[in-house]
Backbone bond lengths (Angstrom), bond angles and torsions (degrees), N, CA, C in turn:
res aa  C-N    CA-C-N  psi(-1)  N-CA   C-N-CA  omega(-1)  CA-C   N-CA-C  phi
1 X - - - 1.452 - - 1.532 109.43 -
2 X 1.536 105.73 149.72 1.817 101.57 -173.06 1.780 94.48 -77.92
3 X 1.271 108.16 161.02 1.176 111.18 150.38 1.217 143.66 -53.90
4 X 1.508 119.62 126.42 1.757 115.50 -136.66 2.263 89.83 -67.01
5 X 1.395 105.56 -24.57 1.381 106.83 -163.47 1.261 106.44 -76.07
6 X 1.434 130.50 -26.95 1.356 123.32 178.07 1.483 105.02 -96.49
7 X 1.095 118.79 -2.94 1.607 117.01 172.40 1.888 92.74 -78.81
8 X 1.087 119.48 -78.40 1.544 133.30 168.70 1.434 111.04 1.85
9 X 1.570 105.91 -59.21 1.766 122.96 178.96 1.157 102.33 -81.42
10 X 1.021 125.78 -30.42 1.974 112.72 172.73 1.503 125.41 -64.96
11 X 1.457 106.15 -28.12 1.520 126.77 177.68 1.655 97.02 -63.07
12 X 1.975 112.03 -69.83 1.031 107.71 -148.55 1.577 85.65 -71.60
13 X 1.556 138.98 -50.21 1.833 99.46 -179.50 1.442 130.15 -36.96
14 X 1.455 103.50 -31.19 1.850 82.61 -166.92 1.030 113.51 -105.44
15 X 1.917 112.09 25.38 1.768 110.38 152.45 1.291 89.78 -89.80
16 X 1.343 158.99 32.27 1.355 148.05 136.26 1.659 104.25 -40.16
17 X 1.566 97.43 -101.57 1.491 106.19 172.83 2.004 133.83 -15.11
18 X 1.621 92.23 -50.65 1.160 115.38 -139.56 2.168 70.21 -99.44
19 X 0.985 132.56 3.65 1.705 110.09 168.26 1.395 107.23 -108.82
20 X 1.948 109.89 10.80 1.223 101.17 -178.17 2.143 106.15 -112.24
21 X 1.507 98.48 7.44 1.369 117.21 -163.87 1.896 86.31 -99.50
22 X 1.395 108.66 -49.76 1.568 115.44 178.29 1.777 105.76 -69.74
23 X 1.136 119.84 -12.36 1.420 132.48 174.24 1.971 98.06 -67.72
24 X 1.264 100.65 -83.48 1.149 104.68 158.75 1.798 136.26 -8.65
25 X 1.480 100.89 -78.13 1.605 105.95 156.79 1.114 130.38 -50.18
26 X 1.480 113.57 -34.13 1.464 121.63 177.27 1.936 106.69 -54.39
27 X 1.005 96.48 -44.26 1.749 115.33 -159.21 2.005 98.44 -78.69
28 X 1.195 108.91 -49.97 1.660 119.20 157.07 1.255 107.88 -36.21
29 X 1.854 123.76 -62.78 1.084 109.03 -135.90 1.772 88.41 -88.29
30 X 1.395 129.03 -20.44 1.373 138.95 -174.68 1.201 106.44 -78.37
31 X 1.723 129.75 -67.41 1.401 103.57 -161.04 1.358 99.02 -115.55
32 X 1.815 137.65 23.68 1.472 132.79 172.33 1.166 104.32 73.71
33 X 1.486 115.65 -147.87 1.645 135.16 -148.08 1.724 88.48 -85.23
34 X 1.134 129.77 -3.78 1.536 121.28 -179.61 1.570 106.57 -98.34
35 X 1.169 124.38 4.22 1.795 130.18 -165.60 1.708 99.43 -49.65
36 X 1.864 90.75 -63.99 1.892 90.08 -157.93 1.374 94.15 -77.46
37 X 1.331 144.79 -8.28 1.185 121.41 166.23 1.462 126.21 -68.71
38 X 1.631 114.06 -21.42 1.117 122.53 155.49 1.842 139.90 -74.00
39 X 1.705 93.92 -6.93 1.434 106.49 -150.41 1.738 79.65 -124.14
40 X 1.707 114.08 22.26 1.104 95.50 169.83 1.714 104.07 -154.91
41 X 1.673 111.93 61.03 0.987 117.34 162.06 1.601 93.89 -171.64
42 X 1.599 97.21 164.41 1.772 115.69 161.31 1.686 67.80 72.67
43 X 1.403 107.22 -162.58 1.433 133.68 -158.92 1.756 119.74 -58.59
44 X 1.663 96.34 -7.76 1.014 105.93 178.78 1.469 125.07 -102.00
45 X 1.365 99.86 13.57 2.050 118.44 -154.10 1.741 74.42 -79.21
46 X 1.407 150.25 -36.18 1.600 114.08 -172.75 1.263 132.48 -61.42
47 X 1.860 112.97 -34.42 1.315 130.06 168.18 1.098 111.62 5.31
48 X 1.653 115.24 -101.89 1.420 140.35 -165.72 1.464 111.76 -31.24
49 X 1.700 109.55 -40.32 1.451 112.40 -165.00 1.853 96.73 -70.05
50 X 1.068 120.39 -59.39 1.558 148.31 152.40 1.457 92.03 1.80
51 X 1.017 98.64 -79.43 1.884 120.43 -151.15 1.526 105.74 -62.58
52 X 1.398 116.45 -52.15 1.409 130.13 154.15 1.768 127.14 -29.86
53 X 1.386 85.72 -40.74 1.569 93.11 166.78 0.886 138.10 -98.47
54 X 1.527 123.15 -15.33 1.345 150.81 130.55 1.455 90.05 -12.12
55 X 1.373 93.61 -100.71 1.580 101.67 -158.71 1.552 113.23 -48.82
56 X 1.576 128.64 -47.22 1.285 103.76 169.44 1.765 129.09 -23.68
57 X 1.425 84.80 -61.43 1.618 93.07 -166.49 1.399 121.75 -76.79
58 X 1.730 105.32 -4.08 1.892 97.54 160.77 1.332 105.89 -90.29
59 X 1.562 111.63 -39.07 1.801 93.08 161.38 1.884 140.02 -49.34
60 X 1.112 89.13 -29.36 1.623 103.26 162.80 1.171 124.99 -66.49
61 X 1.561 102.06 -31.71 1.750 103.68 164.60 1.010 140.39 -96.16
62 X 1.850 89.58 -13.74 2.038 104.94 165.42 1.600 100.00 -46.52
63 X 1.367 108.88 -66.30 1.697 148.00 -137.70 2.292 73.58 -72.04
64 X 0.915 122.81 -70.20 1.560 110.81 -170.44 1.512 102.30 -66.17
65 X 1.416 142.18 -26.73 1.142 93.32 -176.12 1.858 108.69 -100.47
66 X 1.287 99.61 20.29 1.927 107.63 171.18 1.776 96.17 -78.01
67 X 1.528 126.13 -53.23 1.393 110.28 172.18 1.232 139.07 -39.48
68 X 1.556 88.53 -53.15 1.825 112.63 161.29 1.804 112.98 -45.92
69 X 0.649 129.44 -53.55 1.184 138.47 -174.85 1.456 106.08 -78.31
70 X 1.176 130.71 -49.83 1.842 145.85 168.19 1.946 90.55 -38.68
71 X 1.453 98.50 -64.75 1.530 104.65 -169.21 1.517 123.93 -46.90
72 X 2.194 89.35 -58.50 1.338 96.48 168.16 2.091 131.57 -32.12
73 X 1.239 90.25 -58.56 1.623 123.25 -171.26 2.057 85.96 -52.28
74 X 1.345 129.20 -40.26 1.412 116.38 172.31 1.011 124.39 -68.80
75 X 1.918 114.81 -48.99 1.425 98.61 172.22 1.077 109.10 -95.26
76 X 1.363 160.62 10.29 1.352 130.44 159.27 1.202 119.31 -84.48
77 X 1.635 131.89 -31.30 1.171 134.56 177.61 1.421 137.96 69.30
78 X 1.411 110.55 -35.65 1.208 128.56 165.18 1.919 109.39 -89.36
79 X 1.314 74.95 144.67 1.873 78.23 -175.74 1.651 105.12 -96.34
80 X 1.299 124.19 6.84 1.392 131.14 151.11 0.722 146.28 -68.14
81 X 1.688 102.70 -19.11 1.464 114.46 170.11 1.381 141.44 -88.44
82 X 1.620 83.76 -6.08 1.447 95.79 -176.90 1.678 116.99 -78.67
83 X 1.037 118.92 7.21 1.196 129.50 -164.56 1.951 108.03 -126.46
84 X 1.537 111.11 33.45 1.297 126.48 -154.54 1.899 101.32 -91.93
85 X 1.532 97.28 -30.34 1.682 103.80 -170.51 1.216 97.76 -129.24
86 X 1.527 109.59 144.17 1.333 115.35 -178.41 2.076 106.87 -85.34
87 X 0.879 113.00 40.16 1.534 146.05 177.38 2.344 85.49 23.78
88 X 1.386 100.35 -154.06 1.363 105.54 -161.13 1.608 95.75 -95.22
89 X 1.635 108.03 138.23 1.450 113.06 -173.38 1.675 113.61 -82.46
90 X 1.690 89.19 143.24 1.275 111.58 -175.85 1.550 122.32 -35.96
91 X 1.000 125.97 -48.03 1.261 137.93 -142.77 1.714 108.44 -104.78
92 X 0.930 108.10 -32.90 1.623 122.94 159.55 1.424 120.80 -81.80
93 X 1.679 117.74 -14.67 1.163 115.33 167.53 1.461 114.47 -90.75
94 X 1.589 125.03 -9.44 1.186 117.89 -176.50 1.506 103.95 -103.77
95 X 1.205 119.82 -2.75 1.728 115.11 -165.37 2.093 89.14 -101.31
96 X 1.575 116.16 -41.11 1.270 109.82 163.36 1.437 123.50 -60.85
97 X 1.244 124.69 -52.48 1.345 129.37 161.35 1.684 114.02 -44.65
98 X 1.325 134.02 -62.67 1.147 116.58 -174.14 1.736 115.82 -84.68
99 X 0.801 123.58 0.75 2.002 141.30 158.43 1.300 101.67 -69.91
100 X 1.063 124.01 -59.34 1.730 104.11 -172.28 1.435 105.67 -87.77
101 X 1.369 140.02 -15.47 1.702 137.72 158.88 1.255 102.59 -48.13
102 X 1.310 109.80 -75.46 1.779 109.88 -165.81 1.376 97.73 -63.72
103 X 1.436 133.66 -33.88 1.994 100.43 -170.92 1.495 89.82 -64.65
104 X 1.516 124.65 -58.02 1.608 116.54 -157.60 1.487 99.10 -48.37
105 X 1.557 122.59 -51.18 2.126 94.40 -159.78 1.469 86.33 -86.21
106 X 1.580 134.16 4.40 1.781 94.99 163.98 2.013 113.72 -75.16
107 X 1.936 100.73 -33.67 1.618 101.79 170.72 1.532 106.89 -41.26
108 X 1.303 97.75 -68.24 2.159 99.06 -177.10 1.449 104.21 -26.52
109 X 1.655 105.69 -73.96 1.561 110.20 -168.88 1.692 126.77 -44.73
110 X 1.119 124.52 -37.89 1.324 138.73 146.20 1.285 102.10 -23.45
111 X 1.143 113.36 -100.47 1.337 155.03 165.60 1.529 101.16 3.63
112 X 1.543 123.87 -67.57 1.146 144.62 -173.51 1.764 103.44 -77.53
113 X 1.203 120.31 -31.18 1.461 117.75 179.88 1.193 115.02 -84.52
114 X 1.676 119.11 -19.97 1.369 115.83 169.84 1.283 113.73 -87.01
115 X 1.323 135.88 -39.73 1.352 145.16 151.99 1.246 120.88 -13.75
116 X 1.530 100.95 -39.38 1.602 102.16 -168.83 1.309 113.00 -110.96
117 X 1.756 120.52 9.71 1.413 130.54 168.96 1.429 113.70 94.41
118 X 1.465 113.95 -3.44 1.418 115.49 177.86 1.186 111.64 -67.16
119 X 1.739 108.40 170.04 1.698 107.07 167.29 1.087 109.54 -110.00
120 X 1.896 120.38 135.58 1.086 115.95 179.84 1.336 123.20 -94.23
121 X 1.359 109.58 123.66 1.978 118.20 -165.42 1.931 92.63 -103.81
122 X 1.481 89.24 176.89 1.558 103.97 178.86 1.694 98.18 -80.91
123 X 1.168 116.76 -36.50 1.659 104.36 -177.74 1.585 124.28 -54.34
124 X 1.634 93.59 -42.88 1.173 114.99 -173.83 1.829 113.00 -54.45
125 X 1.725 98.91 -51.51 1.451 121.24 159.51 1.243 138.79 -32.81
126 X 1.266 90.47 -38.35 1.670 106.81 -168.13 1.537 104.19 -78.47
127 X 1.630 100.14 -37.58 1.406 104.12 -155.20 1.470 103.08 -102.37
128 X 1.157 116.51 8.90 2.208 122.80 152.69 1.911 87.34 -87.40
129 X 1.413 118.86 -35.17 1.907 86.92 -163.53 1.469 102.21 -90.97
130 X 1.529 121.14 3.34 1.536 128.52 169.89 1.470 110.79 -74.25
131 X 1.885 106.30 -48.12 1.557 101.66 163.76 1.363 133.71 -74.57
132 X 1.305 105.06 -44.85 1.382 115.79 169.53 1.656 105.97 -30.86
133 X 1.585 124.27 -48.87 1.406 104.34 -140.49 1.792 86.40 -100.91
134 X 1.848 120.40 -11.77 1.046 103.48 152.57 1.587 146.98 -63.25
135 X 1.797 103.00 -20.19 1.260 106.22 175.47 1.424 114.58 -98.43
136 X 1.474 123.30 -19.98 1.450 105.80 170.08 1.381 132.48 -97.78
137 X 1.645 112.34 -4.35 1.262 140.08 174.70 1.947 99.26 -52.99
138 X 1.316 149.71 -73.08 1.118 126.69 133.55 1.292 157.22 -11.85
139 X 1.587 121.33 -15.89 1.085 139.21 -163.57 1.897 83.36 -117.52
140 X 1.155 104.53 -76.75 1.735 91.10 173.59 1.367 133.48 -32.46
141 X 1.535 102.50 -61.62 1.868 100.79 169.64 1.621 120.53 -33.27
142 X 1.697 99.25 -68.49 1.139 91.93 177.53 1.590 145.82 -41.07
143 X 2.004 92.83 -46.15 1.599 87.90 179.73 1.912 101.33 -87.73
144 X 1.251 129.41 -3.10 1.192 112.72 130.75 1.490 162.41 -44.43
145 X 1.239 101.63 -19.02 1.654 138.15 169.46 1.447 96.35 -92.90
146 X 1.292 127.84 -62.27 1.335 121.10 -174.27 1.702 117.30 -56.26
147 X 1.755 106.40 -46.88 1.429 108.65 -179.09 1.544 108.04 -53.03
148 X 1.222 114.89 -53.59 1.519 119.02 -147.83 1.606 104.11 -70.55
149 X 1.789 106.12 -28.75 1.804 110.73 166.49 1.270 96.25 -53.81
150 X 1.691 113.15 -69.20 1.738 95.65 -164.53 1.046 132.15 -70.09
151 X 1.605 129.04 -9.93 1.319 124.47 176.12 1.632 97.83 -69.96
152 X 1.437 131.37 -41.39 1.571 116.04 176.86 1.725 118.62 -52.82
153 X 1.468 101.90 -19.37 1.828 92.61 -172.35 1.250 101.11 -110.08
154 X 1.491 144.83 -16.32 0.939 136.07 179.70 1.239 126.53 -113.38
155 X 1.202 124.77 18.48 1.672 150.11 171.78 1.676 82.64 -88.74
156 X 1.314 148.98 -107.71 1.363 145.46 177.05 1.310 91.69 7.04
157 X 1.654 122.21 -102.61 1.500 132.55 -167.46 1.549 95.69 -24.62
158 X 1.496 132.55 -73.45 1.556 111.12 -163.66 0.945 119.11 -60.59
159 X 1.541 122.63 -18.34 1.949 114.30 173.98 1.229 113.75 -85.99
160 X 1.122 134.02 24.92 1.751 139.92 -156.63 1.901 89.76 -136.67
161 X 1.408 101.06 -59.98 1.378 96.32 170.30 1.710 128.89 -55.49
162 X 1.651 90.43 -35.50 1.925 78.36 -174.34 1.285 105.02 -85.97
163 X 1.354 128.42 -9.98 1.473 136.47 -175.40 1.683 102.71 -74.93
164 X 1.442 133.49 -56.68 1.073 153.12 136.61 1.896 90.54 -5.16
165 X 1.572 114.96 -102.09 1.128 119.39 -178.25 2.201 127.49 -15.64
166 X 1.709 93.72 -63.90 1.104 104.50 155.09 1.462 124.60 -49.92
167 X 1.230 139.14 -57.33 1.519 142.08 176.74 1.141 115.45 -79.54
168 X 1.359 128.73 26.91 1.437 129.76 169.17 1.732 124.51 -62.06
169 X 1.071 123.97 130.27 1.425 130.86 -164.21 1.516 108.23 -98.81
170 X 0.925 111.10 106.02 1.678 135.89 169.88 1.541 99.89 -27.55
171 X 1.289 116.30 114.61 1.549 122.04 178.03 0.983 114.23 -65.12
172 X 1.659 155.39 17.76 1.102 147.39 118.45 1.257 128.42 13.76
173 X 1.370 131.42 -89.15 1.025 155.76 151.78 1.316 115.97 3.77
174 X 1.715 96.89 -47.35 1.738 116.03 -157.18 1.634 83.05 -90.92
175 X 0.948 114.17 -85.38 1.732 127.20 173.68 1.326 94.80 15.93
176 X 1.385 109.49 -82.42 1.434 138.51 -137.58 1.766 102.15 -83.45
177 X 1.213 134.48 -27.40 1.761 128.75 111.52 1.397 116.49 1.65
178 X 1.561 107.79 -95.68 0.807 151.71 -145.09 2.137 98.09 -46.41
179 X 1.384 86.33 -76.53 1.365 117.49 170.25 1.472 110.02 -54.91
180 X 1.705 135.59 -41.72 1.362 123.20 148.23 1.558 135.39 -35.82
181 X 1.707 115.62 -65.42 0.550 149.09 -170.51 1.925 107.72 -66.94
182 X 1.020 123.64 -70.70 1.268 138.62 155.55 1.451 123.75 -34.39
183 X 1.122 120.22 -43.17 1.702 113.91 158.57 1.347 119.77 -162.61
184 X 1.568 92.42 56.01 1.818 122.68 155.84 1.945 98.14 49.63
185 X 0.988 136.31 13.27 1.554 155.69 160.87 1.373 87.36 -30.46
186 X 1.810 120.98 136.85 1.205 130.57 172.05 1.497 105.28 -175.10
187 X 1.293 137.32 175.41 1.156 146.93 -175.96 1.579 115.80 86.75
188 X 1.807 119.14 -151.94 1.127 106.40 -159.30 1.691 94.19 -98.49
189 X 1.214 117.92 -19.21 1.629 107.23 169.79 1.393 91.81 -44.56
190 X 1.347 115.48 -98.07 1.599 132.33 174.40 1.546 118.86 3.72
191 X 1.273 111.13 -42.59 1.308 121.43 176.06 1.730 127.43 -80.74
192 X 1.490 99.62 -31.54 1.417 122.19 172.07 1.673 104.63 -78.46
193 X 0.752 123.76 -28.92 1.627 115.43 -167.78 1.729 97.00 -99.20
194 X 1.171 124.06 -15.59 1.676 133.28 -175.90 1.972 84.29 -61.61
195 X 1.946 83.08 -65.50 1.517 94.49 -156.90 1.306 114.53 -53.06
196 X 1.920 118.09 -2.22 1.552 93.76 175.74 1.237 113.73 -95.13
197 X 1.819 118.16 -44.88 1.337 130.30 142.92 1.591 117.32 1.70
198 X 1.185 112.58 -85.24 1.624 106.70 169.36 1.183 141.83 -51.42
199 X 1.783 126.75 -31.25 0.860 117.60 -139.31 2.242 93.50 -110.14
200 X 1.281 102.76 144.41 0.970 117.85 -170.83 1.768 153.20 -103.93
201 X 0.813 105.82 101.87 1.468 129.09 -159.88 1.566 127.13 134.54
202 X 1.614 116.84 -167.66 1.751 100.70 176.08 1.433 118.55 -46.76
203 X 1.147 102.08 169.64 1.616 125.26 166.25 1.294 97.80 -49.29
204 X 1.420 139.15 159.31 1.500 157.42 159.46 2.106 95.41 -55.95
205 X 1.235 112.40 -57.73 1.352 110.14 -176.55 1.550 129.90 -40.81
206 X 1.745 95.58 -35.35 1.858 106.07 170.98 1.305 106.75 -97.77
Protein backbone atom coordinates (compact mmCIF):
# COMPACT_ATOMS: atom_id res chain seq x y z
CA UNK A 1 0.00 0.00 0.00
CA UNK A 2 1.30 3.67 -0.87
CA UNK A 3 1.83 5.70 1.95
CA UNK A 4 -1.41 7.09 3.33
CA UNK A 5 0.77 10.70 3.39
CA UNK A 6 1.84 10.77 -0.11
CA UNK A 7 -1.46 9.48 -1.26
CA UNK A 8 -3.06 12.60 0.93
CA UNK A 9 -0.62 15.11 -1.19
CA UNK A 10 -1.55 13.58 -4.43
CA UNK A 11 -5.29 14.26 -3.80
CA UNK A 12 -4.69 17.80 -2.60
CA UNK A 13 -2.42 18.45 -6.03
CA UNK A 14 -4.91 17.34 -8.33
CA UNK A 15 -7.65 19.59 -6.78
CA UNK A 16 -5.21 22.17 -8.28
CA UNK A 17 -6.35 21.64 -11.84
CA UNK A 18 -9.59 20.18 -11.15
CA UNK A 19 -10.90 23.76 -8.96
CA UNK A 20 -10.16 25.44 -12.12
CA UNK A 21 -12.41 22.81 -14.34
CA UNK A 22 -15.28 23.39 -11.36
CA UNK A 23 -14.36 27.17 -12.02
CA UNK A 24 -15.51 26.63 -15.35
CA UNK A 25 -18.96 24.93 -14.42
CA UNK A 26 -19.47 27.41 -11.99
CA UNK A 27 -19.48 30.17 -14.85
CA UNK A 28 -21.76 27.56 -17.26
CA UNK A 29 -24.00 26.93 -14.68
CA UNK A 30 -24.43 31.05 -13.92
CA UNK A 31 -24.29 32.89 -17.02
CA UNK A 32 -24.86 29.79 -19.95
CA UNK A 33 -23.45 29.81 -23.49
CA UNK A 34 -22.03 33.48 -22.68
CA UNK A 35 -19.53 32.13 -19.63
CA UNK A 36 -16.11 32.03 -21.72
CA UNK A 37 -16.99 35.06 -23.35
CA UNK A 38 -17.11 36.50 -20.06
CA UNK A 39 -14.30 34.42 -18.49
CA UNK A 40 -12.25 35.80 -21.21
CA UNK A 41 -11.74 39.44 -20.89
CA UNK A 42 -11.18 42.54 -18.32
CA UNK A 43 -9.85 40.63 -15.20
CA UNK A 44 -10.90 37.56 -16.37
CA UNK A 45 -8.70 37.44 -19.82
CA UNK A 46 -6.23 34.66 -17.75
CA UNK A 47 -8.98 31.98 -17.42
CA UNK A 48 -8.85 30.31 -20.75
CA UNK A 49 -5.02 29.99 -20.55
CA UNK A 50 -5.72 28.32 -16.89
CA UNK A 51 -8.48 26.14 -18.01
CA UNK A 52 -6.51 24.80 -20.99
CA UNK A 53 -4.11 23.56 -18.66
CA UNK A 54 -6.37 22.26 -16.42
CA UNK A 55 -7.48 19.99 -18.77
CA UNK A 56 -4.15 19.06 -20.23
CA UNK A 57 -2.95 17.93 -17.02
CA UNK A 58 -6.10 15.80 -15.94
CA UNK A 59 -5.72 14.28 -19.27
CA UNK A 60 -2.17 13.47 -18.49
CA UNK A 61 -3.38 11.81 -15.54
CA UNK A 62 -6.31 10.02 -17.13
CA UNK A 63 -3.65 8.74 -19.86
CA UNK A 64 -0.98 7.66 -16.62
CA UNK A 65 -3.19 6.10 -14.60
CA UNK A 66 -4.66 3.82 -17.88
CA UNK A 67 -0.75 2.61 -18.08
CA UNK A 68 -0.79 2.04 -14.49
CA UNK A 69 -3.53 -0.05 -14.67
CA UNK A 70 -2.40 -1.61 -18.43
CA UNK A 71 0.84 -2.52 -16.27
CA UNK A 72 -0.96 -3.53 -13.24
CA UNK A 73 -3.30 -6.09 -15.33
CA UNK A 74 0.56 -7.79 -16.34
CA UNK A 75 1.85 -8.24 -13.17
CA UNK A 76 -0.93 -9.11 -11.16
CA UNK A 77 -2.76 -11.30 -13.50
CA UNK A 78 -5.32 -12.46 -11.43
CA UNK A 79 -8.43 -10.43 -11.44
CA UNK A 80 -8.67 -11.09 -7.58
CA UNK A 81 -6.26 -9.17 -6.78
CA UNK A 82 -7.30 -6.24 -7.71
CA UNK A 83 -9.65 -5.94 -5.09
CA UNK A 84 -6.76 -6.52 -2.23
CA UNK A 85 -7.12 -2.80 -0.50
CA UNK A 86 -10.00 -1.14 0.37
CA UNK A 87 -8.17 1.89 -1.59
CA UNK A 88 -8.76 5.72 -0.01
CA UNK A 89 -12.28 6.48 1.57
CA UNK A 90 -14.96 8.12 -0.13
CA UNK A 91 -16.08 10.64 1.98
CA UNK A 92 -12.86 12.26 3.05
CA UNK A 93 -11.89 12.35 -0.47
CA UNK A 94 -14.77 14.50 -1.46
CA UNK A 95 -14.88 16.95 1.60
CA UNK A 96 -10.75 17.39 0.81
CA UNK A 97 -11.32 17.62 -2.78
CA UNK A 98 -14.17 20.05 -2.67
CA UNK A 99 -12.36 22.43 0.35
CA UNK A 100 -9.49 23.21 -1.54
CA UNK A 101 -11.73 23.92 -5.07
CA UNK A 102 -13.97 26.34 -3.45
CA UNK A 103 -11.13 28.21 -1.29
CA UNK A 104 -8.99 28.40 -4.72
CA UNK A 105 -12.07 29.90 -7.10
CA UNK A 106 -13.20 31.95 -3.94
CA UNK A 107 -8.99 33.31 -3.95
CA UNK A 108 -9.62 33.86 -7.95
CA UNK A 109 -12.98 35.55 -7.17
CA UNK A 110 -11.49 38.08 -4.82
CA UNK A 111 -8.87 38.39 -6.89
CA UNK A 112 -10.98 39.19 -10.00
CA UNK A 113 -13.37 41.62 -8.00
CA UNK A 114 -10.57 43.66 -6.87
CA UNK A 115 -8.96 43.77 -10.23
CA UNK A 116 -11.84 45.17 -11.59
CA UNK A 117 -12.30 48.10 -8.91
CA UNK A 118 -15.34 46.69 -7.32
CA UNK A 119 -16.13 46.59 -3.63
CA UNK A 120 -16.08 43.47 -2.05
CA UNK A 121 -19.28 43.08 0.40
CA UNK A 122 -20.46 39.89 2.31
CA UNK A 123 -23.48 39.59 -0.14
CA UNK A 124 -21.45 39.71 -2.94
CA UNK A 125 -19.28 36.82 -1.05
CA UNK A 126 -21.72 34.74 -0.17
CA UNK A 127 -23.07 34.49 -3.49
CA UNK A 128 -19.39 33.30 -5.38
CA UNK A 129 -19.34 30.56 -2.22
CA UNK A 130 -23.22 29.76 -3.15
CA UNK A 131 -21.89 29.30 -6.79
CA UNK A 132 -18.70 28.20 -6.30
CA UNK A 133 -19.94 25.21 -4.21
CA UNK A 134 -22.64 24.71 -6.98
CA UNK A 135 -20.12 24.39 -9.69
CA UNK A 136 -17.44 22.43 -8.07
CA UNK A 137 -19.58 20.31 -5.81
CA UNK A 138 -19.91 17.96 -9.10
CA UNK A 139 -16.55 18.26 -10.26
CA UNK A 140 -15.30 16.87 -6.79
CA UNK A 141 -17.65 13.85 -6.51
CA UNK A 142 -16.72 12.75 -9.58
CA UNK A 143 -12.95 12.85 -9.41
CA UNK A 144 -13.77 11.53 -5.99
CA UNK A 145 -15.53 8.50 -7.36
CA UNK A 146 -12.78 8.19 -9.76
CA UNK A 147 -9.87 8.51 -7.00
CA UNK A 148 -11.28 6.15 -4.53
CA UNK A 149 -11.80 3.38 -7.78
CA UNK A 150 -8.19 3.92 -8.44
CA UNK A 151 -6.71 3.98 -5.20
CA UNK A 152 -8.44 0.22 -4.86
CA UNK A 153 -6.58 -0.99 -8.17
CA UNK A 154 -3.56 0.70 -8.02
CA UNK A 155 -2.43 0.44 -4.36
CA UNK A 156 -1.88 -3.60 -5.38
CA UNK A 157 0.26 -2.41 -8.58
CA UNK A 158 2.55 -0.20 -6.12
CA UNK A 159 3.11 -3.11 -3.68
CA UNK A 160 3.94 -5.59 -6.51
CA UNK A 161 6.26 -2.99 -7.92
CA UNK A 162 8.29 -2.19 -4.79
CA UNK A 163 8.28 -5.88 -3.89
CA UNK A 164 9.56 -6.58 -7.51
CA UNK A 165 12.17 -3.67 -6.76
CA UNK A 166 13.22 -5.30 -3.44
CA UNK A 167 13.62 -8.96 -5.02
CA UNK A 168 15.58 -7.95 -7.85
CA UNK A 169 18.08 -10.61 -9.17
CA UNK A 170 21.63 -9.63 -9.63
CA UNK A 171 22.35 -9.72 -13.45
CA UNK A 172 24.86 -12.27 -13.20
CA UNK A 173 23.17 -14.89 -14.58
CA UNK A 174 22.46 -12.72 -17.68
CA UNK A 175 26.18 -11.57 -17.99
CA UNK A 176 27.44 -14.89 -17.92
CA UNK A 177 25.00 -15.78 -21.18
CA UNK A 178 25.87 -13.04 -22.49
CA UNK A 179 29.68 -13.39 -22.34
CA UNK A 180 29.20 -17.30 -23.38
CA UNK A 181 27.29 -16.84 -26.05
CA UNK A 182 28.95 -13.68 -27.53
CA UNK A 183 32.47 -14.95 -27.81
CA UNK A 184 32.11 -18.72 -27.23
CA UNK A 185 34.30 -17.91 -23.63
CA UNK A 186 34.51 -21.19 -21.52
CA UNK A 187 36.90 -22.86 -19.17
CA UNK A 188 38.30 -22.00 -15.77
CA UNK A 189 39.07 -18.25 -16.62
CA UNK A 190 35.35 -18.29 -17.75
CA UNK A 191 34.37 -19.86 -14.69
CA UNK A 192 36.30 -17.55 -12.29
CA UNK A 193 35.00 -14.34 -13.61
CA UNK A 194 31.12 -16.00 -13.67
CA UNK A 195 31.91 -16.67 -9.95
CA UNK A 196 32.53 -13.01 -9.27
CA UNK A 197 29.67 -11.66 -11.44
CA UNK A 198 27.22 -13.72 -9.45
CA UNK A 199 28.15 -13.93 -6.28
CA UNK A 200 26.54 -11.70 -3.71
CA UNK A 201 27.25 -9.22 -1.23
CA UNK A 202 30.75 -7.46 -0.06
CA UNK A 203 33.99 -8.44 -1.30
CA UNK A 204 35.44 -11.49 0.91
CA UNK A 205 38.11 -8.67 2.15
CA UNK A 206 35.26 -6.64 4.29
Amino acid sequence: MMRSGHRWLGVAVFALPLAELGHLATYWLRFGSSAMSLQSQGAHAYFPAIAKLSLALVGAGILACAVALGLGRALLGRTSAWRSTPGLPLGPLLWVLLTIQVEIYLVQEVWEVNASGHLLTMPLLASALAWGLAGQAPVALIAALAVHWLSIHLDPIFARLRKCGRTAIWPGPVIQIALRDQYAWDGPAFETVVGILTRRGPPPSL
